[in-house]
Every structure is written in structure tokens, then in C-alpha cells.
C-alpha positions as CSV (number, residue, x, y, z in Angstrom):
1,X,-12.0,6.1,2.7
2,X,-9.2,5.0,0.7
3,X,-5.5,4.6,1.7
4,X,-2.6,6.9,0.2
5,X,-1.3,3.4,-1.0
6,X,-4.5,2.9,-2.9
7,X,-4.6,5.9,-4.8
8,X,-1.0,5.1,-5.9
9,X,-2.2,1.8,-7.3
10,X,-5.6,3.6,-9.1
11,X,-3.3,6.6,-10.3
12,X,-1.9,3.4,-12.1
13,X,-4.6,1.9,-13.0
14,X,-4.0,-0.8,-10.7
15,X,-6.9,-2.5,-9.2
16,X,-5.8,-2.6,-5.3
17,X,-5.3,-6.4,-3.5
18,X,-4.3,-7.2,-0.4
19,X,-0.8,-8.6,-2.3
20,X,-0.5,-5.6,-4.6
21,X,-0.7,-2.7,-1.3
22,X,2.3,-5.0,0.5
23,X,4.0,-5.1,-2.3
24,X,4.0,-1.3,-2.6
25,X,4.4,-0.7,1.2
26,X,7.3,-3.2,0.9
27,X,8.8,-1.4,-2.3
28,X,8.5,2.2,-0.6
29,X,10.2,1.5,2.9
30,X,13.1,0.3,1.0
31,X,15.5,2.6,-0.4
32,X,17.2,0.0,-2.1
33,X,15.9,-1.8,-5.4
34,X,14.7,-5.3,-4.6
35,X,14.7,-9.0,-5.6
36,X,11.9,-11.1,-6.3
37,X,13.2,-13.2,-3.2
38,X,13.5,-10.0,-1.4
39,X,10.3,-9.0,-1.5
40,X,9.2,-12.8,-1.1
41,X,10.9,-13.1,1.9
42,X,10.1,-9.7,3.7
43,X,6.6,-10.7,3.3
44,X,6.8,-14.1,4.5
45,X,4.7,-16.1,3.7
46,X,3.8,-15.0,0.1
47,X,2.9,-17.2,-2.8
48,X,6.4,-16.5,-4.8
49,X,4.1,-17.1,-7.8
50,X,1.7,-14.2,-6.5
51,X,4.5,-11.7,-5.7
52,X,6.1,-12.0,-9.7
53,X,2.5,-11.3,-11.2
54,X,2.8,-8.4,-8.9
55,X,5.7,-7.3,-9.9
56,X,5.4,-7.9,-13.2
57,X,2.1,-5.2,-13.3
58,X,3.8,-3.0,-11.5
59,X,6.0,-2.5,-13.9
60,X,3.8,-2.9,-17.2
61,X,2.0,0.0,-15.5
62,X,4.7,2.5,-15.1
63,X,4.9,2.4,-11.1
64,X,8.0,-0.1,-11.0
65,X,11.3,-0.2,-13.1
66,X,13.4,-3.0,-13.5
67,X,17.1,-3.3,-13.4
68,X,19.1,-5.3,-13.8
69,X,22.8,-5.0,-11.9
70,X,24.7,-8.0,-12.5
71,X,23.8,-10.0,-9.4
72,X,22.0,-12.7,-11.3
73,X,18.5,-11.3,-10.0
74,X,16.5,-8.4,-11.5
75,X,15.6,-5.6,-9.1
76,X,12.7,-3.7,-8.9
77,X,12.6,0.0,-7.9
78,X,9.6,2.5,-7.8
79,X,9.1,4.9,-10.8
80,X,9.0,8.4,-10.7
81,X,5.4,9.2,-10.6
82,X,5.7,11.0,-13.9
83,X,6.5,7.6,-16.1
84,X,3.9,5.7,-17.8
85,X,3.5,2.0,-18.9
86,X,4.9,3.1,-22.8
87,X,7.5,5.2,-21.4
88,X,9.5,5.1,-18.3
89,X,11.0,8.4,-17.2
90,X,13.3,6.5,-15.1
91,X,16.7,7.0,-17.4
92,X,19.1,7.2,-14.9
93,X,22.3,5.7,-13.1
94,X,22.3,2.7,-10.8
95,X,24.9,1.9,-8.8
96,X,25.3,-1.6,-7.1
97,X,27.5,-2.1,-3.9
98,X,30.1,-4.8,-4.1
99,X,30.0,-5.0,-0.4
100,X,26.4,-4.5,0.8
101,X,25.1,-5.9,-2.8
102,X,22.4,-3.8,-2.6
103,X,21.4,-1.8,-5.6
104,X,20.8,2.1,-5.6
105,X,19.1,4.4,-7.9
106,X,21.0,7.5,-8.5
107,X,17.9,10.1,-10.3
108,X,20.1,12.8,-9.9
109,X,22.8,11.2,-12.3
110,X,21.4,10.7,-16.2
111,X,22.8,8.0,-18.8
112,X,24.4,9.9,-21.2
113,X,23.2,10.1,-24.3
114,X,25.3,7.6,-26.9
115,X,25.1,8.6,-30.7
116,X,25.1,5.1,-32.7
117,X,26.5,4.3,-36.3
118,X,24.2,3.3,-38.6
119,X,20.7,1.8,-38.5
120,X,21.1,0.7,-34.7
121,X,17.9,1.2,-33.0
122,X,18.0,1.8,-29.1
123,X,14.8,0.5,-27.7
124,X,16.8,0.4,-23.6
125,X,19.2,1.9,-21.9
126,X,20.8,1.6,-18.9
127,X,23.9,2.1,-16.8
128,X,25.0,0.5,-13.7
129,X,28.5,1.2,-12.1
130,X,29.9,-0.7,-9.8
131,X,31.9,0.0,-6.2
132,X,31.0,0.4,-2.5
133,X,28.5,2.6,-1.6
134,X,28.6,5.7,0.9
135,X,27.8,3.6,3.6
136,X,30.0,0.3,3.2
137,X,33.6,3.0,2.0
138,X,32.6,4.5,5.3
139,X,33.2,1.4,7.4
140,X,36.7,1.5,6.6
């Protein structure tokens, strides 16, 4: 009998490793997005080499989205089970903590729509604002 993580990974078309079902389990106890060297390091050890690859498919298949916030280190956060490897259904706000650092995905909140001049192509979006989160403004 197959895991619920599994058939996450085949819904995907993901063949399920060992690697690829931490990764996930990893991915889905954190509500935050995570680092490469997050992930690397809650898994200790992991090849960091392995973990990218991982990654990587993850989001070439449509189960992972990347952002990235300004820290200096993409983040990876799951998809909406609705997005696909051509399209991500995953057009909405991030918001990354100046205290905590972490990085949130707001799905409730949509990028607005931005009408350019001219030929200009969009091929990404995305919007990350900046301040303390709910949490760290509550600390005060």
C-alpha cells in the first residue's frame, strides 16, 4: 500500500525515492518557504547535491514554487495542487519577515495585474513585500 506522500509524488509524475518523500514531508511540516540549506540541514545528513536535484523536479513538475525574497537564497514552497509543470497557479503575494526572515505565502492575496507599454512580454511575476510578520509585530 502506498503512502499519501507517494501519491503526491505520482499525481506529479514523480517517481518516489527515499530523498524525494523527505523532501516533501520536510516541505509540508513547514509553513514557511525554505532554503536549499534549510532543507539540507533539517535532513542532516543529505547529499546537498541530492537535495537541489530534488528540488529542482519538484518544481519542473508543478509541486514546488520558487521565490525568491531578497535574502540571497531562493525558497521553495509547495504548489497548489491545481498547478502544472507549464503553468503554476501559484500567482500570489509573499511576504518576507525582517525579523524572523522567514518567508510566507500569502494565497489569499493576488499580484495585481500590471498593463505594460508596448511589446513587453511578461513571462513571471511576482511580489514580495517586506515587514514583520504576525508573529515577530506581536513580540513587541
Amino acid at each position: 500500500m502506498r503512502s499519501p506522500l507517494e501519491d503526491i509524488l505520482i499525481a506529479k509524475q514523480i517517481t518516489p525515492t527515499a530523498m524525494r518523500l523527505l523532501v516533501l514531508e520536510v516541505l509540508q511540516q513547514h509553513a514557511a518557504a525554505l532554503s536549499l540549506a534549510d532543507v539540507e540541514q533539517l535532513l542532516q545528513p543529505a547529499d546537498r547535491i541530492t537535495v537541489h536535484r530534488t528540488l529542482k523536479t519538484f518544481t519542473d513538475k508543478g509541486l514546488v514554487h520558487r521565490i525568491e525574497d531578497g535574502s540571497g537564497a531562493a525558497k521553495y514552497a509547495l504548489c497548489e495542487p491545481t498547478c502544472t509543470p507549464k503553468l503554476h497557479q501559484d500567482l500570489h503575494v509573499h511576504f518576507f519577515c525582517t525579523s524572523c526572515r522567514e518567508t510566507s505565502c500569502l494565497p489569499t492575496v493576488a499580484v495585481p495585474t500590471i498593463a505594460l507599454p508596448g511589446a513587453y512580454q511578461v513571462q513571471e511575476t511576482s511580489l514580495v513585500m517586506k515587514g514583520r510578520c504576525p508573529r515577530c509585530a506581536d513580540s513587541d
